[in-house]
C-alpha positions, 0 to 999 in steps of 0.5 A: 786533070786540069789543062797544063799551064803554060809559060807566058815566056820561056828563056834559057840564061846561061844553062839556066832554063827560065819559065815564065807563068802568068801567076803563081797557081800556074807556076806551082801547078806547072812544077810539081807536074814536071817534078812529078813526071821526073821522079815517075821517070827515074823511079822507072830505071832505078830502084830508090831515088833520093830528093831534097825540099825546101820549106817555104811559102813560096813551095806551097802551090808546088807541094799540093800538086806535087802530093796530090799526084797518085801515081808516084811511088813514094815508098821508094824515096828517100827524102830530106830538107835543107836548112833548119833554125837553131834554138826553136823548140822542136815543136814550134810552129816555124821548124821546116821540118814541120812545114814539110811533115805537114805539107808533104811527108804526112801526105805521101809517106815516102820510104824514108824521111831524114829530120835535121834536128838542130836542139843538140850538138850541132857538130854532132848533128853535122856529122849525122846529117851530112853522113846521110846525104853523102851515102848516095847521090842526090837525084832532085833538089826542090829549092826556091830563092830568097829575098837577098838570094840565098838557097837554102840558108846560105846568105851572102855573107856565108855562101860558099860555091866550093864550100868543103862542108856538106851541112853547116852551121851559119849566122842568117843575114839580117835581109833573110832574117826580115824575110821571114816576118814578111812571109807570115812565119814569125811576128816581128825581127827579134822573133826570127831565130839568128843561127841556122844549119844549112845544106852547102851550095855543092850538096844542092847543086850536085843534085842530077834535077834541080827544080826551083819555084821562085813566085811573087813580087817580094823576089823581084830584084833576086830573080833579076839579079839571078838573072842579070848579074855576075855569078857571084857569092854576093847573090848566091842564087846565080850559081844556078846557072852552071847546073847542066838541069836546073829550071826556074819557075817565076810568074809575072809578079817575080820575073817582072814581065 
């Protein structure tokens, strides 16, 4: 194993830890190590454990040292995603649950793998979706951060810190819609689907871990303004600094340095 990264500055805003790296490899190498001794530890004193992804570009580097690390028992946890459009085929490029089947799931084939499958009834789905999640709790959330500060897809317009619901449906801003062309996942704006289902912001953040790898200069201003602004729905990212265990993981390019 190569030397572990180590962070160019570390700070901690509000309970928010904040690990600065000199590039993006070292960001996703430093996660997925640190991700990965969690999960070995809890696995240690628990029989199952439960986690939630993101599917992104900005988790690619996370996600190949997460996989590639052979001493996690997969077999004995339960995974699932955290958003998913609404009206792409099941089969078309840009799902998230393909990004995490192919990226992840086909990898390390863990016990259990709960799909959102948004090409039916979305109420119906809701139900089913939010029923899984409730059935225990969460112990690790691996999320990033938008270009307009959503996690998962709760944009501003939508975001809700005591939202009631665990898995909802909502119209994606138009920031985030535009975010998806500039990460490569659709051609041109009209390509990028308008409604999504989501995982609310208390399902993510009652996760015991949470793991957050945020690369990039396209994420400047968010990580500044989840840094430096109030707490605030206008940038849903900054709940993260109430979380008792929540990590940021930037590099020079995100953070500014």
């Amino acid at each position: 194993m190569s030397l572990q990264p180590q962070p160019v500055k570390a700070e901690t805003v509000d309970l928010l830890k904040v690990n600065v790296y000199a590039n993006r490899r070292d960001l996703g190498v430093a996660a997925g190590r640190a991700a990965a001794a969690r999960i070995k530890e809890l696995l240690g004193s628990k029989e199952r454990i439960r986690m939630i992804f993101a599917a992104a570009p900005s988790q690619n580097e996370f996600l190949e040292t997460l996989s590639s690390d052979p001493d996690i028992d997969w077999s004995r946890i339960t995974a699932f995603h955290m958003d998913e459009y609404i009206g792409l085929p099941n089969d078309a490029p840009q799902t998230f649950s393909r990004f995490l089947t192919e990226k992840l799931f086909d990898k390390v084939k863990p016990g259990r793998v709960h799909l959102i499958d948004s090409s039916s009834s979305i109420e119906a789905e809701c139900e089913r979706y939010g029923s899984l999640i409730r059935e225990a709790p969460i112990d690790i959330v691996c999320l990033g951060i938008g270009e307009n500060g959503h996690i998962a897809f709760n944009d501003p317009p939508v975001a809700d810190f005591e939202d009631p619901y665990t898995i909802k449906a909502v119209e994606l801003d138009d920031a985030c819609r535009q975010q998806q062309v500039n990460d490569g996942c659709f051609p041109t704006f009209g390509d990028v689907p308008t409604h999504a289902l989501t995982l609310t912001i208390p399902t993510l953040t009652s996760a015991s871990y949470l793991y957050c790898m945020v690369p990039g200069p396209t994420k400047r201003a968010a990580v500044r303004r989840t840094l430096d602004g109030g707490i605030s729905t206008e940038c849903p990212s900054t709940v993260l600094r109430r979380h008792p265990d929540c990590t940021l993981y930037v590099d020079r390019d995100s953070y500014g340095a």
